[in-house]
DOMINU-39047 format. One record per residue (C-alpha): x, y, z. Coordinates in steps of 0.05 Angstrom, whole numbers, padded with zeros to 5 digits, always signed. Example, Ala and Ser with C-alpha at 12.3 -4.5 7.8 and 13.67 -1.06 7.14 Angstrom:
+00246-00090+00156/+00273-00021+00143/
***
This chain:
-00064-00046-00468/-00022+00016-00470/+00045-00008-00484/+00098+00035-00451/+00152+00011-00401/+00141+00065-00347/+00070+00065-00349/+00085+00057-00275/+00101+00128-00265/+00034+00163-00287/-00018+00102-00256/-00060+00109-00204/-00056+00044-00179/-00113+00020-00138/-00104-00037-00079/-00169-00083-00065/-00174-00126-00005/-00204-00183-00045/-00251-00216+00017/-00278-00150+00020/-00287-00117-00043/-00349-00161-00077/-00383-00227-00055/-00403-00261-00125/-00425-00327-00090/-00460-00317-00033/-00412-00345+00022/-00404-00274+00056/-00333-00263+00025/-00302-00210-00033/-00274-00259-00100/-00254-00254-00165/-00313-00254-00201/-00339-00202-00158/-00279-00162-00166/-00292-00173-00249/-00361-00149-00235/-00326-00083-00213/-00295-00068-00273/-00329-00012-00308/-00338+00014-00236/-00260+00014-00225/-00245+00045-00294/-00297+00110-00288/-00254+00120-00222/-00192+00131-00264/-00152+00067-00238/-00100+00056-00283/-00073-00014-00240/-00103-00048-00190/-00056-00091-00135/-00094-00152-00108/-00070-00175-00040/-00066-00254-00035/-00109-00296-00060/-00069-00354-00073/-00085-00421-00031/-00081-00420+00037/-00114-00444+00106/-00122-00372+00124/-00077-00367+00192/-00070-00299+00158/-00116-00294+00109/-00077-00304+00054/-00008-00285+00071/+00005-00366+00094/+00006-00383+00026/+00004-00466+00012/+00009-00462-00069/+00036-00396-00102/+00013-00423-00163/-00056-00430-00159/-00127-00394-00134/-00161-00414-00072/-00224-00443-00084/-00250-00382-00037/-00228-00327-00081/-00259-00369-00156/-00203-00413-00200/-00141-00405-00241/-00198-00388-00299/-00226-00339-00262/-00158-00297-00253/-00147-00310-00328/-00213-00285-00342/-00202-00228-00292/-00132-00213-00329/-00170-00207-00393/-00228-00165-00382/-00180-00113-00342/-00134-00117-00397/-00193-00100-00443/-00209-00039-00405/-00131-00010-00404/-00129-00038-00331/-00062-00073-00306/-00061-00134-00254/-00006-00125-00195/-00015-00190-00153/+00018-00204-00081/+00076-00238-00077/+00101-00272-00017/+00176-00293-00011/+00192-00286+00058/+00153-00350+00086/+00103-00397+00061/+00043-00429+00097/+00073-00488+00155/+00017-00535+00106/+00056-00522+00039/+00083-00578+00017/+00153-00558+00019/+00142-00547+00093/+00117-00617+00102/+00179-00639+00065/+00223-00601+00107/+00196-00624+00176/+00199-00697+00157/+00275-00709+00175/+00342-00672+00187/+00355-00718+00115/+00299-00691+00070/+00331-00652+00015/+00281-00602+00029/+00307-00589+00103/+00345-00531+00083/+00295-00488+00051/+00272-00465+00119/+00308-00440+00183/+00327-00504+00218/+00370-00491+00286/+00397-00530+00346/+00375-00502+00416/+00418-00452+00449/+00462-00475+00508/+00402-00464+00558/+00367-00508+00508/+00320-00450+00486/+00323-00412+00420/+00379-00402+00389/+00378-00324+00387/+00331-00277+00420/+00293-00258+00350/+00219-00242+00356/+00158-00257+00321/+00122-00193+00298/+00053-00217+00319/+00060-00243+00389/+00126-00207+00405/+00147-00272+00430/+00208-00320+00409/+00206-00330+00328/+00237-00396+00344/+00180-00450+00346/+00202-00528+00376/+00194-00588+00328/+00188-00643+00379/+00193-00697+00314/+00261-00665+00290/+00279-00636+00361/+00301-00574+00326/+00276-00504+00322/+00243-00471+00255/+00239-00392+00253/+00182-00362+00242/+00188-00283+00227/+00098-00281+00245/+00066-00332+00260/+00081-00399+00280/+00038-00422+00220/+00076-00381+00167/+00160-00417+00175/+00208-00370+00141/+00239-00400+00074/+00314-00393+00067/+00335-00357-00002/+00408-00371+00017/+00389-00435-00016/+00394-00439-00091/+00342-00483-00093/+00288-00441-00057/+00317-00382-00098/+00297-00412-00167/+00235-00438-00140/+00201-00374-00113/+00228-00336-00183/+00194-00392-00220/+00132-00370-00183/+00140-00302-00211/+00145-00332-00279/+00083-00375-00276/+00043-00310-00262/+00081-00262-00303/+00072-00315-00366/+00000-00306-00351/-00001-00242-00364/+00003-00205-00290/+00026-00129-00289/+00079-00135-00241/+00085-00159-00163/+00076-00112-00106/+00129-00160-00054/+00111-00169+00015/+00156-00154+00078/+00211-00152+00017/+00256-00117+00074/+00255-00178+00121/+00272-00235+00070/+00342-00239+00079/+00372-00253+00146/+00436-00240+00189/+00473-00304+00163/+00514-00314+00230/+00442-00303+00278/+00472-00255+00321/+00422-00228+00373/+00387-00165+00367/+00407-00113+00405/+00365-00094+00460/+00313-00020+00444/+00331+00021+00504/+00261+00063+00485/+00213+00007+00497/+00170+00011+00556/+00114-00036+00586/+00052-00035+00558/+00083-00026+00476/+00077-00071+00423/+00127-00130+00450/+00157-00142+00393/+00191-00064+00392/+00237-00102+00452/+00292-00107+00402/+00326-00063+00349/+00312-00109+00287/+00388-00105+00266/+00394-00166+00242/+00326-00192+00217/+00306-00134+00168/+00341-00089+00126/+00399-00128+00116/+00455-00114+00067/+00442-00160+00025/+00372-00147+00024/+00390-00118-00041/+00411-00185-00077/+00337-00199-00064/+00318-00138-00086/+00359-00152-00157/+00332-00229-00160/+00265-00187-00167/+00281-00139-00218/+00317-00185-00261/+00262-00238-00265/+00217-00180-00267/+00255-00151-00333/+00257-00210-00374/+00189-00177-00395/+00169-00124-00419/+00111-00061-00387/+00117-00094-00317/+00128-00064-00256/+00154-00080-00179/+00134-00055-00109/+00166-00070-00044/+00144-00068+00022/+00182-00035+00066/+00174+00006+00132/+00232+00053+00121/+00259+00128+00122/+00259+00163+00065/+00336+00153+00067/+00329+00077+00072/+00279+00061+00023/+00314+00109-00028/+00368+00055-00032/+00321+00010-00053/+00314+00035-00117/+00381+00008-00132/+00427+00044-00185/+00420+00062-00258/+00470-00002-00280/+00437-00046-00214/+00365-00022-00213/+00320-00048-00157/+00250-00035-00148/+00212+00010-00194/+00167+00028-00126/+00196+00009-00057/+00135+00030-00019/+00135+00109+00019/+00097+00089+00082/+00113+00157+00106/+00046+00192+00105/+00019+00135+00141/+00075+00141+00207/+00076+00215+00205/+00025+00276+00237/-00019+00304+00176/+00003+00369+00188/+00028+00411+00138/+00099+00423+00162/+00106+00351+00164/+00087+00333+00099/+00117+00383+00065/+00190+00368+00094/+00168+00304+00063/+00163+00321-00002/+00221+00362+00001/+00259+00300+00030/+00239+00256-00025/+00250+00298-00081/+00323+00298-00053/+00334+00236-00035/+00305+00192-00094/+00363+00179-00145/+00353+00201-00221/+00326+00142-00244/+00271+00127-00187/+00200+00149-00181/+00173+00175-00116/+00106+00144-00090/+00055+00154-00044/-00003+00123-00001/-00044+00145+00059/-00075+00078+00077/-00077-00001+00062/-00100-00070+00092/-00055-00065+00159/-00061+00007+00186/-00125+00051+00208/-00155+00087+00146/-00127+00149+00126/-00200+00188+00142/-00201+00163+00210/-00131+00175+00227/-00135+00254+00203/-00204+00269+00211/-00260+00267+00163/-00256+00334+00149/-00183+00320+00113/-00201+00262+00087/-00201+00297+00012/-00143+00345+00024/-00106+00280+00038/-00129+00248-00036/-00123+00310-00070/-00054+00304-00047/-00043+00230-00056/-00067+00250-00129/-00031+00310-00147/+00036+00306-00115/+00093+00278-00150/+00105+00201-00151/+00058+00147-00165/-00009+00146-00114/-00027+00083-00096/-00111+00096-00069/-00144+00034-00015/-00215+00015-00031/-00263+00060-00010/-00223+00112+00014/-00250+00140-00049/-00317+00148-00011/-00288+00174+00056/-00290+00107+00089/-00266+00103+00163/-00240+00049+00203/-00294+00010+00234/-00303-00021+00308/-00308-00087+00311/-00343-00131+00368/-00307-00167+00401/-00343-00240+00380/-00342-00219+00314/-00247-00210+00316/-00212-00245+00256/-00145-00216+00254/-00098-00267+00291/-00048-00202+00302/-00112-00175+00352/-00130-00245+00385/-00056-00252+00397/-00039-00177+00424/-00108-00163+00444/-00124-00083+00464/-00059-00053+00427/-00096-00022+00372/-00063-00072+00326/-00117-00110+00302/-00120-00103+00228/-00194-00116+00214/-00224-00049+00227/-00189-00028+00161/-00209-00092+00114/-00285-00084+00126/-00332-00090+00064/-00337-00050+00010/-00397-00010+00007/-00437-00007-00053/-00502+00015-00044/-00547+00020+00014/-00572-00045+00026/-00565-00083+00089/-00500-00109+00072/-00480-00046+00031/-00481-00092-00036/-00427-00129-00018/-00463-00184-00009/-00533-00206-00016/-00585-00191+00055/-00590-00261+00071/-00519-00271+00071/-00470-00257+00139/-00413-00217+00116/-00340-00243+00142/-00330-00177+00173/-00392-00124+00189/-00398-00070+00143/-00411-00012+00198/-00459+00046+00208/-00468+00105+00160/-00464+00055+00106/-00535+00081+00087/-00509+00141+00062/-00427+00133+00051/-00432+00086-00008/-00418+00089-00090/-00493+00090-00110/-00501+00148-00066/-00449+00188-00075/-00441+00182-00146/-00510+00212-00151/-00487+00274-00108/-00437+00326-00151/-00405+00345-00085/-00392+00284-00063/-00324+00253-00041/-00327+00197-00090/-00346+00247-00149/-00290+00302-00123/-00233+00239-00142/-00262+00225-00205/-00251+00289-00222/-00186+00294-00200/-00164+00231-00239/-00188+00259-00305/-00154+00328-00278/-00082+00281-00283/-00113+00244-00350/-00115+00313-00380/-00061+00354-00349/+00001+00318-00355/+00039+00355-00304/-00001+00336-00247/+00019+00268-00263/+00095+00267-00295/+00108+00342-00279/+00167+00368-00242/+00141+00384-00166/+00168+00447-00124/+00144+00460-00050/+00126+00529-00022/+00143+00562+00038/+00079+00576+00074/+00041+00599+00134/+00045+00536+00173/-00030+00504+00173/-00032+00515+00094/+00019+00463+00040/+00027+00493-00024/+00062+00465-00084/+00079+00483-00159/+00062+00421-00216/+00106+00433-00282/+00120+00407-00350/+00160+00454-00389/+00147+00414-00452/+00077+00416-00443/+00073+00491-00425/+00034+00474-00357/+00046+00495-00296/-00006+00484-00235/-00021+00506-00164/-00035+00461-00106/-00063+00490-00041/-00090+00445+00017/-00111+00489+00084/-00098+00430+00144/-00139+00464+00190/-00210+00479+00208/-00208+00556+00206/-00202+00601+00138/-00128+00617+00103/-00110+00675+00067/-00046+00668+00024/-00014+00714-00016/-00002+00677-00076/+00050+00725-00110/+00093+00734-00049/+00097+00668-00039/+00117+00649-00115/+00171+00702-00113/+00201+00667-00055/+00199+00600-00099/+00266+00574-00139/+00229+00572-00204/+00173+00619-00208/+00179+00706-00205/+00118+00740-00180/+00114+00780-00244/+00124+00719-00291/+00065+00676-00281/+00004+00679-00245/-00052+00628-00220/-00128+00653-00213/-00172+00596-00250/-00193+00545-00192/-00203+00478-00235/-00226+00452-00168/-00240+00453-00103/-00251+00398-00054/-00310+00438-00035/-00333+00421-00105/-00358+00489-00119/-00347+00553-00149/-00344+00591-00077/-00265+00593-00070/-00255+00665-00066/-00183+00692-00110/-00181+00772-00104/-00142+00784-00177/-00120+00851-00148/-00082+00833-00083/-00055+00767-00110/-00094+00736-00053/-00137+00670-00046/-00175+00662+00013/-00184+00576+00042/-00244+00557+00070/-00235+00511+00126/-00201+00443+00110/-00203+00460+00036/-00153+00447-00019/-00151+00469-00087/-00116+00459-00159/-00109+00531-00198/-00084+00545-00256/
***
């Protein structure tokens, strides 16, 4: 392995769903040995990190994310060998290990949770939320759960008290107000980082610390009938807290007892929030708390490049931006823009400033897919049914090849989600075997940031442009590089003046530099058309390109 402490910075970290990414044993479900099996695959793409979600032990309320032993593999996913192994061979091939972590609750079967509900005495009973009814003898606040949009307060006829659950009723939230459940979960983080894990991208990190006196929520004067149910209340005081960043230190500390390893936070924040997430210089916090923006915001260029600007701004001197158009709980980033942006959006994710974090098979153009109705997993959809939050469209298979089951699993074998149509053609053994394919156009672009440092650690400057087309300047003084990035967001031809638009720019003078070598297209041809003369380059529709 590459030792260097910010290795962070330059990655392209890549997550994997691990039900879906490769069966290994036949039972119709992604593992680790299938994921090891993936290897070579993973490291031609130019992945520097992958991030596994869950695969810890768990009776699956939600798949993974009710976990039952952090410290441990479920017998689903392969054994505590088979993530050692897995560690390994990545390691072998310069390929760092990010694993879940889960602080905010634990599965109602973990064994802590058992202790806890036995009696009001167990010394165990304050690790979770235990409350008295209210004076109605209901819950005692009006908190929410996320999934149902119902109370978060769940009855325990044994103990006649109430237990808070922030999801579902199966995953109880764990109290880190107590010392006890504070050493224990860091202790998790040791186990794993001891084994030689890359870092922890930490889920719902936002939500883990609570309003200590339970006030209610106030009520959200913008929710109408018909929206998700749990947007009734403004989530004051369950997320976001102020002393969410105590958490957030607990992290980094544990996390910096050792060296070349990284943290990620989830967090569904503004640009101005999650910037304070990064901590100080003397106080650090995360290395990444997660930019979600791209995902919650109209792919238009305006948009994104207000974005960028915002960012650059807002991120203190010692953070990192990142990046990421799609993961495991929202629609794929192809399906929500359009196919026809779908590599405009990764040539972005890759060549923009701040770490890109890429979700299987959006490297092939994958879309969400529909699922029947007999064949729903997600508890979020069989709970809120018809909302368009039902999380399984964007976790199907992987698609390797185009078998029946697009290789993720042998024919005779029922996948745990169905693959979808076009899988025939939209798969790795296809496209890698076409030059102008989407799969081939980010390998490219990876060894583009392998070679060029600037497009990975470079200095980043937005240009004002006519409003379908982004445009943005990659620099490293040091290294004497300085790249153009132009992405046209619409479905008719662009013509920009490239020199006007540089002498409008803080760092650049018309007469002082100019770009006319395309190192590529996402056309992935040599058809973009520059006129040297005028200073012009003319965009084909929904194309983006890198000059230098």
């Amino acid at each position: 392995m590459t030792n260097t402490n910010d290795w962070w910075k330059s990655a392209v970290i890549y997550q994997i769903y691990p039900r879906s990414f490769q069966d290994s044993n036949g039972d119709g479900i992604g593992d680790l040995n299938g994921i090891r099996s993936r290897l070579n695959y993973l490291k031609w793409l130019g992945v520097d990190a992958v991030w596994l979600s869950p695969v810890y032990p768990s009776p699956m309320a939600d798949f993974g994310y009710d976990v039952s032993d952090h410290c441990d593999i479920d017998p689903m996913f392969g054994t505590l060998d088979d993530m050692d192994q897995l560690i390994e061979d990545a390691h072998r091939k310069d390929i760092r290990l990010i694993l879940d972590f889960v602080p905010n609750h634990t599965s109602i079967e973990h064994p802590w949770f058992t202790e806890s509900r036995s009696s009001r005495n167990n010394p165990k009973r304050d690790w979770y939320y235990w409350k008295e009814p209210a004076e109605n003898d209901g819950p005692p606040n009006n908190w929410l759960s996320r999934f149902d949009g119902e109370s978060a307060w769940k009855w325990d006829a044994q103990t006649e008290q109430y237990f808070l659950h922030t999801f579902l009723v199966e995953q109880p939230d764990l109290n880190w107000r107590n010392p006890e459940v504070k050493q224990a979960m860091l202790d998790i983080l040791h186990f794993w980082y001891n084994r030689g894990v890359d870092g922890f991208r930490v889920d719902v990190s936002y939500r883990v610390m609570k309003d200590p006196k339970f006030r209610d929520n106030p009520v959200n004067p913008d929710w109408k009938p018909g929206m998700d149910k749990s947007f009734r209340l403004i989530e004051k005081y369950t997320k976001n807290t102020p002393d969410i960043h105590m958490f957030n230190r607990w992290i980094r500390e544990t996390n910096d007892e050792y060296d070349n390893r990284a943290t990620i936070g989830e967090m569904n924040l503004t640009i101005p929030e999650l910037a304070r997430h990064y901590g100080t210089k003397e106080q650090p916090e995360f290395h990444l708390p997660f930019n979600f923006r791209l995902i919650f915001t109209d792919w238009e260029a305006e948009n994104v490049r207000q974005l960028m600007d915002q960012f650059e701004e807002t991120v203190p001197d010692h953070g990192w931006p990142n990046w990421v158009l799609s993961n495991h709980d929202q629609p794929r980033f192809a399906t929500r823009a359009g196919t026809g942006q779908a590599r405009n959006g990764l040539l972005f994710l890759l060549t923009t400033r701040g770490t890109p974090t890429v979700y299987y098979g959006d490297e092939l153009g994958m879309q969400s897919v529909e699922i029947p109705p007999d064949n729903v997993q997600d508890p979020w959809e069989i709970l809120s049914p018809n909302m368009g939050l039902g999380r399984d469209p964007v976790r199907t298979p992987m698609r390797w090849d185009a078998s029946k089951h697009a290789g993720f699993c042998s024919d005779d074998v029922k996948p745990w989600l169905p693959v979808g149509g076009g899988s025939d053609k939209l798969n790795v053994e296809v496209q890698k075997k076409e030059n102008q394919s989407t799969l081939n156009f980010v390998n490219k672009v990876t060894q583009l940031r392998q070679v060029h440092s600037a497009l990975a650690a470079g200095s980043c400057e937005t240009l004002k442009l006519s409003k379908p087309v982004l445009g943005y300047i990659r620099k490293n003084k040091v290294a004497g590089e300085s790249y153009l990035i132009l992405l046209n967001f619409s479905s008719h031809p662009q013509t920009v003046d490239i020199q006007s638009s540089l002498s409008k720019s803080l760092s650049f003078k018309a007469n002082s530099i100019s770009f006319s070598t395309c190192l590529i297209s996402t056309k992935m041809d040599n058809k973009t058309e520059y006129n040297g003369k005028s200073g012009t380059l003319s965009l084909r529709p929904n194309e983006g390109v890198i000059l230098s």
